[in-house]
BAKOL-563007 format. One line per 3 residues: number of its first residue (from 0); their letters; for each residue x, z, y of C-alpha. Coordinates in steps of 0.05 Angstrom, whole numbers, plus 5000, padded with zeros to 4 digits. Example, Ala and Ser with C-alpha at 12.3 -4.5 7.8 and 13.67 -1.06 7.14 Angstrom:
<atoms>
0	AS	5246 5156 4910; 5273 5143 4979
</atoms>
This chain:
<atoms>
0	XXX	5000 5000 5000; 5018 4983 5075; 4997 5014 5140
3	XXX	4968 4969 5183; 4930 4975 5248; 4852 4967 5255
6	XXX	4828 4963 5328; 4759 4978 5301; 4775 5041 5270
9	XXX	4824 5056 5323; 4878 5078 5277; 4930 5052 5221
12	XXX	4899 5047 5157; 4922 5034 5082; 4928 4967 5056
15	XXX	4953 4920 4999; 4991 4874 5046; 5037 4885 5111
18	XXX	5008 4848 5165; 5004 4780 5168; 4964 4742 5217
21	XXX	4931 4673 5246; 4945 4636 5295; 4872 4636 5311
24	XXX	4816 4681 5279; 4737 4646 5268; 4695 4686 5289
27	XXX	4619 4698 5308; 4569 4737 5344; 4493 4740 5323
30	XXX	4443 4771 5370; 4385 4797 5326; 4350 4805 5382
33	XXX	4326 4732 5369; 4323 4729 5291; 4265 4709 5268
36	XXX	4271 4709 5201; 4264 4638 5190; 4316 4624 5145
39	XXX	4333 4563 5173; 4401 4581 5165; 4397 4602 5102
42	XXX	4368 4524 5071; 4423 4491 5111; 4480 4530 5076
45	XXX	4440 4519 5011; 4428 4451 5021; 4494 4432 5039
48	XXX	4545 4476 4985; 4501 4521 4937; 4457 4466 4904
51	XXX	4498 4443 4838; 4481 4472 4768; 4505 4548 4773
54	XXX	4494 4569 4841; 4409 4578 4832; 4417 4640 4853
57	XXX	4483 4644 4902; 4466 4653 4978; 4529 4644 5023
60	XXX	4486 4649 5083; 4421 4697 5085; 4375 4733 5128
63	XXX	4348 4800 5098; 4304 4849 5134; 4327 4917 5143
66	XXX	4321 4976 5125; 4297 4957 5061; 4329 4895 5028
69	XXX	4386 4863 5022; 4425 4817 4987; 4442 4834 4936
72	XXX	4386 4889 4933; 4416 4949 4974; 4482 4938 4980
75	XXX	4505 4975 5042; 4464 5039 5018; 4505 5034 4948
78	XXX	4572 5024 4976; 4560 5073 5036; 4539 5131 4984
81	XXX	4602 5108 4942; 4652 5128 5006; 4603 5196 5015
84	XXX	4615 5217 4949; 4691 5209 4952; 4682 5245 5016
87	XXX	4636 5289 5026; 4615 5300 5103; 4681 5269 5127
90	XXX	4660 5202 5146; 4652 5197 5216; 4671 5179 5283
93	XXX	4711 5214 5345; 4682 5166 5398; 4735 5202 5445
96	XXX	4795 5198 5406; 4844 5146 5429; 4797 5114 5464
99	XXX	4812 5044 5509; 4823 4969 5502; 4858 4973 5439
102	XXX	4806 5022 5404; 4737 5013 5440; 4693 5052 5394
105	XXX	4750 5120 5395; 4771 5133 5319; 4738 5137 5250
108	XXX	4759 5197 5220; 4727 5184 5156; 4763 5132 5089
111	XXX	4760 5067 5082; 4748 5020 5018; 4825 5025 5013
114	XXX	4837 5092 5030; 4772 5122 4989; 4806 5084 4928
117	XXX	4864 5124 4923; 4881 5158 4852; 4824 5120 4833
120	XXX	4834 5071 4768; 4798 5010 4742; 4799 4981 4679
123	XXX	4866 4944 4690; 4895 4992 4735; 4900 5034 4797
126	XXX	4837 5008 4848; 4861 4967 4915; 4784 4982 4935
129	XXX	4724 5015 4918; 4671 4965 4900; 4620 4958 4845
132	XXX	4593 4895 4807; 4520 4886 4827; 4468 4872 4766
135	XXX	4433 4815 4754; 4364 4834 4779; 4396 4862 4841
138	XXX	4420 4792 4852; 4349 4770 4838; 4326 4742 4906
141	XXX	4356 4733 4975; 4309 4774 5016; 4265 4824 4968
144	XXX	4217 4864 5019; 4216 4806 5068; 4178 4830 5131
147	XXX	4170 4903 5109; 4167 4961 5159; 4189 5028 5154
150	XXX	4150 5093 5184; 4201 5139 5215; 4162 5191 5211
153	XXX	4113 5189 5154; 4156 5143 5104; 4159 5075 5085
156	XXX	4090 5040 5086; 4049 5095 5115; 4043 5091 5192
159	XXX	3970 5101 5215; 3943 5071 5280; 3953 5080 5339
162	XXX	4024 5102 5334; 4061 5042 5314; 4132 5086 5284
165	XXX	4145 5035 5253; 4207 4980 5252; 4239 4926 5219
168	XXX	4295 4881 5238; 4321 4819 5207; 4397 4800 5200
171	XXX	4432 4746 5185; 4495 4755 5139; 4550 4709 5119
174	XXX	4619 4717 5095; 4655 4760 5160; 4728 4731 5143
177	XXX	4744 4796 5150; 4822 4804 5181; 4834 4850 5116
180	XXX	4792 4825 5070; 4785 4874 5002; 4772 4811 4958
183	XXX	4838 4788 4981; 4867 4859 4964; 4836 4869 4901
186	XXX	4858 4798 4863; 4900 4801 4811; 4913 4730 4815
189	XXX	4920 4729 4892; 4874 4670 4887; 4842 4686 4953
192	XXX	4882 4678 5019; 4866 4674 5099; 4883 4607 5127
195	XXX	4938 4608 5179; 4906 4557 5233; 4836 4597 5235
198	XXX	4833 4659 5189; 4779 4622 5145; 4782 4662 5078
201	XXX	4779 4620 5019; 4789 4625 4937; 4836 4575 4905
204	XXX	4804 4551 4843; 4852 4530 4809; 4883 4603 4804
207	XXX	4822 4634 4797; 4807 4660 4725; 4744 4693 4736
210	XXX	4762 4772 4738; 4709 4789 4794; 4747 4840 4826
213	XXX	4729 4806 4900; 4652 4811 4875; 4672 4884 4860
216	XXX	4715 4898 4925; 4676 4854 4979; 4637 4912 5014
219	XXX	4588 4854 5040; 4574 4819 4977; 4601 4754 5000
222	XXX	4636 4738 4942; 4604 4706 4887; 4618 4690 4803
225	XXX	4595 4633 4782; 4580 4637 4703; 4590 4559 4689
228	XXX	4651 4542 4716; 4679 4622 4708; 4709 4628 4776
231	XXX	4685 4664 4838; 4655 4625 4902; 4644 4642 4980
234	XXX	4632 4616 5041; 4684 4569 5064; 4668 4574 5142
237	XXX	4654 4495 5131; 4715 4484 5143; 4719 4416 5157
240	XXX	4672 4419 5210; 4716 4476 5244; 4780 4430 5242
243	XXX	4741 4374 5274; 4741 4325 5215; 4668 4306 5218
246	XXX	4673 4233 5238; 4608 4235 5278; 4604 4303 5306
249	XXX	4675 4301 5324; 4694 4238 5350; 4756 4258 5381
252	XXX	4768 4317 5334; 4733 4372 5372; 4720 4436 5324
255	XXX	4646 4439 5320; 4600 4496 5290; 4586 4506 5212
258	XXX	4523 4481 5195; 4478 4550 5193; 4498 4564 5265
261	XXX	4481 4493 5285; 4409 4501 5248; 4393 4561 5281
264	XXX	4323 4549 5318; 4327 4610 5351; 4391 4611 5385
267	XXX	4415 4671 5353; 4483 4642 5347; 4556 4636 5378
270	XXX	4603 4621 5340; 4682 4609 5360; 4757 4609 5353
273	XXX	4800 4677 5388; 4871 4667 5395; 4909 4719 5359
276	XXX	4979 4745 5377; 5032 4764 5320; 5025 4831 5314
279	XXX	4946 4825 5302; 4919 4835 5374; 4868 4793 5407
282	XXX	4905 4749 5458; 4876 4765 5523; 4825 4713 5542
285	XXX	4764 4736 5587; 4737 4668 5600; 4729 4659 5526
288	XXX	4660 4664 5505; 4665 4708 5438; 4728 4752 5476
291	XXX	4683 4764 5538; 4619 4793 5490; 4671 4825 5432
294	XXX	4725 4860 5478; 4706 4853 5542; 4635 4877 5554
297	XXX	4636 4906 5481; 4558 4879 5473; 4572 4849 5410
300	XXX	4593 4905 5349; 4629 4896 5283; 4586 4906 5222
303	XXX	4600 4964 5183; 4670 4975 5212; 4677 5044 5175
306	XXX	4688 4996 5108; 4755 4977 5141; 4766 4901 5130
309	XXX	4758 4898 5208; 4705 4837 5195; 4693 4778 5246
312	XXX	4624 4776 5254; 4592 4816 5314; 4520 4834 5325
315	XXX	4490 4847 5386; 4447 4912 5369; 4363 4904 5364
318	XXX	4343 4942 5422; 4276 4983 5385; 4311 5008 5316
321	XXX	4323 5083 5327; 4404 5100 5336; 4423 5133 5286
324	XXX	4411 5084 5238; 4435 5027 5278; 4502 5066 5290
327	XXX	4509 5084 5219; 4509 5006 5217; 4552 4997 5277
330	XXX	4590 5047 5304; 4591 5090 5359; 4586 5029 5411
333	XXX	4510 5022 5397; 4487 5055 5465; 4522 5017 5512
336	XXX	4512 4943 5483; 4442 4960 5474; 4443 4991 5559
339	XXX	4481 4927 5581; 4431 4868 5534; 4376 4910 5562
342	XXX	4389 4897 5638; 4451 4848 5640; 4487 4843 5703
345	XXX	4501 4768 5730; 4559 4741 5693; 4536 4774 5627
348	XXX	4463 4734 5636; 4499 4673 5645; 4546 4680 5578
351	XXX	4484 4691 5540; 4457 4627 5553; 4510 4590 5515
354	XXX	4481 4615 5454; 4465 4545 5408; 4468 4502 5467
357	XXX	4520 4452 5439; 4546 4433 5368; 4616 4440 5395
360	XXX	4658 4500 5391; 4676 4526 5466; 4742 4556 5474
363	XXX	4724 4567 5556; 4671 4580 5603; 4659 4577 5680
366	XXX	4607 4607 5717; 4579 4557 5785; 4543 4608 5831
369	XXX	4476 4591 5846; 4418 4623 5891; 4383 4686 5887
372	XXX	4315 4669 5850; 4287 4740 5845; 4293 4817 5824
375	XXX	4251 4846 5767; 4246 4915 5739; 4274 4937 5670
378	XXX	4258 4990 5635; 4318 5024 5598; 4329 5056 5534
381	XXX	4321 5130 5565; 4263 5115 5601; 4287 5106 5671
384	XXX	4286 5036 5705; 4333 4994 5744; 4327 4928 5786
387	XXX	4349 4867 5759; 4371 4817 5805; 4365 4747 5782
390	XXX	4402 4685 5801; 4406 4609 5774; 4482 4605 5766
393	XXX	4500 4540 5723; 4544 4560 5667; 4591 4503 5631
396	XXX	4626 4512 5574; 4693 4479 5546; 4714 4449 5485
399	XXX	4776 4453 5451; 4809 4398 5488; 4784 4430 5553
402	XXX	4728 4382 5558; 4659 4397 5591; 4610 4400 5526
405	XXX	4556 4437 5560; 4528 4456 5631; 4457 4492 5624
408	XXX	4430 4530 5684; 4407 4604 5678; 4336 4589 5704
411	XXX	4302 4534 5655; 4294 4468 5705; 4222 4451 5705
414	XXX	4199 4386 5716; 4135 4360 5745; 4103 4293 5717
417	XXX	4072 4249 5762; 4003 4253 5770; 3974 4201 5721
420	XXX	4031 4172 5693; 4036 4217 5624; 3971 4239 5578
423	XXX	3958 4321 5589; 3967 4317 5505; 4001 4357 5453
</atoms>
């Protein structure tokens, strides 16, 4: 084992490897905010790798409703009772503790996959990661308890009118290419590696002989055995699309987004390329779309960063799921990214509108001041309310090659047909 640092625990931590890192990391942010539970995501992915003889039942991409769910069935609850167990009341958080750029969230004083596997042996050996191998009905279906509520203070099912304690969110999940992946770590074969150029994780399948230990050790349950061909698959970050290879979206070889962000209806995605420096830190780069939401404003929060394999997908938090549980989920960060979504200030408005406005990648973004349209008042989180002032600034956003691939103006433009000329029809 090697230490290694972990900005999202705010500490060193143990790992199988020293560190080694890309030269750029893929990353994403989803604001569930927006789900709605379509899944067109989900048929994209499906419809584009997972539809051979073998895979009926693999789901790189998929949208399960919480708290109940999951795929496969409860898999967070398992593995997050797993680390209780090994430590009993110790894991938490010291929001305080070393607090600043380089640890946001303060420290996680609580183990990790790694660190909880220590002492611990498998059946070939001491443990890299604790994991377990879900069954087969819990691999049943991709969203079991679609749409179901739960009754904070009665129990599941049994809210009575007019109360309404109930809630449900819905989030979408895919492989988070994590920067210390525990399917990497717990390979005997070292079949699975991160890509220099863009920290895609993938699984050579030539090496691969089948042993399951990612589908053990992946906390998410992104990696997946596939019985007729006896080697594990996962999401490959459609790679090609990322490298710009696609002869029609990427004409001049602009990186471009993998095919369930670019399905997304309802503009739940942003998805994007950070630059990384050598020791593992985020290269400082405000005007880039995913490092201004990640590390700069901090709306956007890890999933599950208490697992340890400091992941690359970000959520902005839904705003009316009570706390605890939604810190449980995300860390200690909750509060403020759900106080800044609620009533965003000027330039953090204007980000948010380059959610799924443009197939291409953006590596930049500038903000053209516009005029003052308006104030309106929001209601906060604790009740009290602020004034929102509103303005139509243009936002444009940059490609890879520094190119403008998308200007879109805060306000929507409205246009007004001519009287006569167009049929009042749907």
């Amino acid at each position: 084992m090697s230490k290694v640092y972990n900005w999202q625990l705010g500490r060193d931590m143990r790992f199988t490897f020293p560190e080694s890192h890309p030269q750029w990391q893929f990353a994403f942010v989803f604001n569930i905010n927006r789900c709605i539970g379509c899944q067109t995501c989900t048929m994209a992915c499906k419809s584009t790798w997972t539809f051979s003889e073998g895979q009926e039942q693999m789901w790189w991409n998929n949208v399960e409703t919480k708290p109940f769910g999951g795929y496969p069935q409860h898999w967070d609850a398992k593995l997050l009772a797993m680390l209780e167990q090994r430590n009993p009341g110790g894991q938490t958080w010291d929001p305080q503790e070393g607090k600043g750029h380089e640890a946001p969230f303060g420290q996680f004083r609580g183990k990790t996959v790694f660190e909880a596997a220590e002492g611990q042996l498998g059946p070939d050996g001491p443990l890299e990661a604790i994991g377990y191998n879900p069954t087969e009905a819990e691999w049943n279906g991709p969203n079991i308890f679609e749409d179901h509520a739960k009754d904070t203070a009665r129990g599941a099912g049994q809210a009575v009118l007019p109360e309404h304690k109930i809630w449900y969110f819905y989030l979408a999940r895919l492989c988070n290419h994590c920067t210390y992946p525990a399917c990497l770590a717990s390979c005997p074969r070292q079949a699975i590696y991160k890509r220099p150029e863009d920290g895609i994780v993938l699984i050579d399948q030539s090496r691969c002989r089948g042993y399951q230990r990612c589908v053990d050790a992946c906390p998410y349950k992104k990696a997946h055995y596939r019985e007729n061909t006896g080697t594990s698959e996962k999401c490959i970050g459609c790679y090609p699309r990322i490298e710009g290879k696609d002869p029609e979206l990427s004409p001049n070889g602009e990186p471009v987004e993998t095919r369930c962000m670019t399905s997304c209806p309802g503009r739940i995605r942003l998805q994007g390329l950070v630059r990384i420096d050598e020791d593992g830190k985020w290269v400082h780069d405000p005007q880039n779309p995913l490092y201004f939401l990640i590390r700069e404003r901090k709306v956007a929060l890890p999933l599950y960063p208490q697992f340890g394999t400091e992941p690359n997908g970000f959520y902005i938090p839904p705003r009316w799921v009570p706390r605890p549980y939604l810190e449980q989920m995300f860390g200690p960060g909750v509060k403020e990214a759900i106080d800044q979504y609620t009533c965003p200030d000027r330039e953090l408005l204007a980000v948010l509108q380059l959610f799924r406005v443009t197939q291409q990648i953006l590596f930049r973004y500038e903000i053209v001041k516009g005029p003052k349209v308006g104030e309106a008042p929001v209601r906060m989180p604790d009740g009290s309310t602020k004034t929102q002032e509103l303005y139509n600034d243009t936002v444009i956003g940059y490609n890879k090659f520094d190119r403008e691939a998308i200007r879109v103006t805060v306000m929507e433009p409205v246009v007004e047909r001519e009287p006569g000329t167009y049929a009042n029809s749907i």
